[in-house]
C-alpha positions in Angstrom: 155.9 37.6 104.7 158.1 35.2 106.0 161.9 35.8 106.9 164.5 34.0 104.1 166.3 31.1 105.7 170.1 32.4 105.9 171.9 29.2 104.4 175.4 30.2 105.2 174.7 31.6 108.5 172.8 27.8 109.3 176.3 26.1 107.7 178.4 28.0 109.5 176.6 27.2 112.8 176.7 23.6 112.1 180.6 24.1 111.3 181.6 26.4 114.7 179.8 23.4 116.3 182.3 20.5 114.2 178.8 18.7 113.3 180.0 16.4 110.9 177.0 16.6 108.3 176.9 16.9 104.2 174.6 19.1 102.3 172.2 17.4 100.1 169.1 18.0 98.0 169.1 21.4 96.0 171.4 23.7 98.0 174.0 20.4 97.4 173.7 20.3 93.4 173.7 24.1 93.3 177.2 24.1 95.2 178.1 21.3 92.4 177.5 24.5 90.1 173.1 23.4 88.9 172.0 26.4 87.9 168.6 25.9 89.8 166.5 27.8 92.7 166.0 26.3 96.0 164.1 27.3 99.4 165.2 24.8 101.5 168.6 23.6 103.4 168.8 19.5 103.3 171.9 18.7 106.0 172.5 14.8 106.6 174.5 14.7 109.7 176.7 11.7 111.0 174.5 9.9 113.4 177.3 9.2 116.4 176.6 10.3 120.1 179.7 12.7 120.3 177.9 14.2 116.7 174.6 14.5 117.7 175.8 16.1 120.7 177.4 18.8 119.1 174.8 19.3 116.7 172.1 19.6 119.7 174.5 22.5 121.3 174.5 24.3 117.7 170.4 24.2 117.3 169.9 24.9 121.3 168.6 28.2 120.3 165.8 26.7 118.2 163.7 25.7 120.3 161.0 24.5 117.4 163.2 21.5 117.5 161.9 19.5 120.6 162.0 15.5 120.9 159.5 13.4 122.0 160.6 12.3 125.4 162.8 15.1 126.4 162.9 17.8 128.7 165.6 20.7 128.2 168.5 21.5 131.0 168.2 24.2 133.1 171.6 24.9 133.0 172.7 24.2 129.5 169.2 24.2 127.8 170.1 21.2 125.6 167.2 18.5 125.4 168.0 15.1 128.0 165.4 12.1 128.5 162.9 12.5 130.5 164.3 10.2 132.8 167.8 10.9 132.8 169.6 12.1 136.6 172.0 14.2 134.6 172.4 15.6 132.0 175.0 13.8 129.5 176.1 16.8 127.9 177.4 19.4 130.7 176.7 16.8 133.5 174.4 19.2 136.1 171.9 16.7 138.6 168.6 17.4 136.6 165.6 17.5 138.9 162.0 14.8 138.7 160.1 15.8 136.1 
């Protein structure tokens, strides 16, 4: 059997993190007061660099979410461009990959 999601503990993440993001989809109309079930979290989060930033540092831990074209950095495990000399988000010289 599969572990439940922990909604608040995910929301609370996202806000530690100031990831500017709205919750949408069921868990958004049951906190409008819908009396309805739901097994899912929907998040739509603001799409800005500083944002998405911050939002990669909260979901570091997660590593089911990989990109396409990104390797993770050593030093602060958050995922970069395969190309990139440093990493934009703590600044360390990456390595050739």
């Amino acid at each position: 059997m599969k572990p439940k999601p922990d909604f608040l503990a995910i929301l609370q993440t996202l806000a530690k993190h100031q990831v500017d993001f709205i919750v949408v989809g069921g868990v958004g109309a049951v906190l409008q007061g819908a009396p309805i079930s739901t097994f899912d979290l929907d998040v739509v989060h603001s799409r800005t660099s500083d944002n998405i930033d911050r939002l990669l540092v909260a979901n570091r831990l997660n590593r089911r979410c990989e990109l396409p074209g990104h390797r993770r950095c050593p030093s602060c495990d958050i995922p970069v461009p395969t190309g990139a000399r440093l990493c934009p988000h703590c600044g360390c010289a990456l390595g050739k990959s």
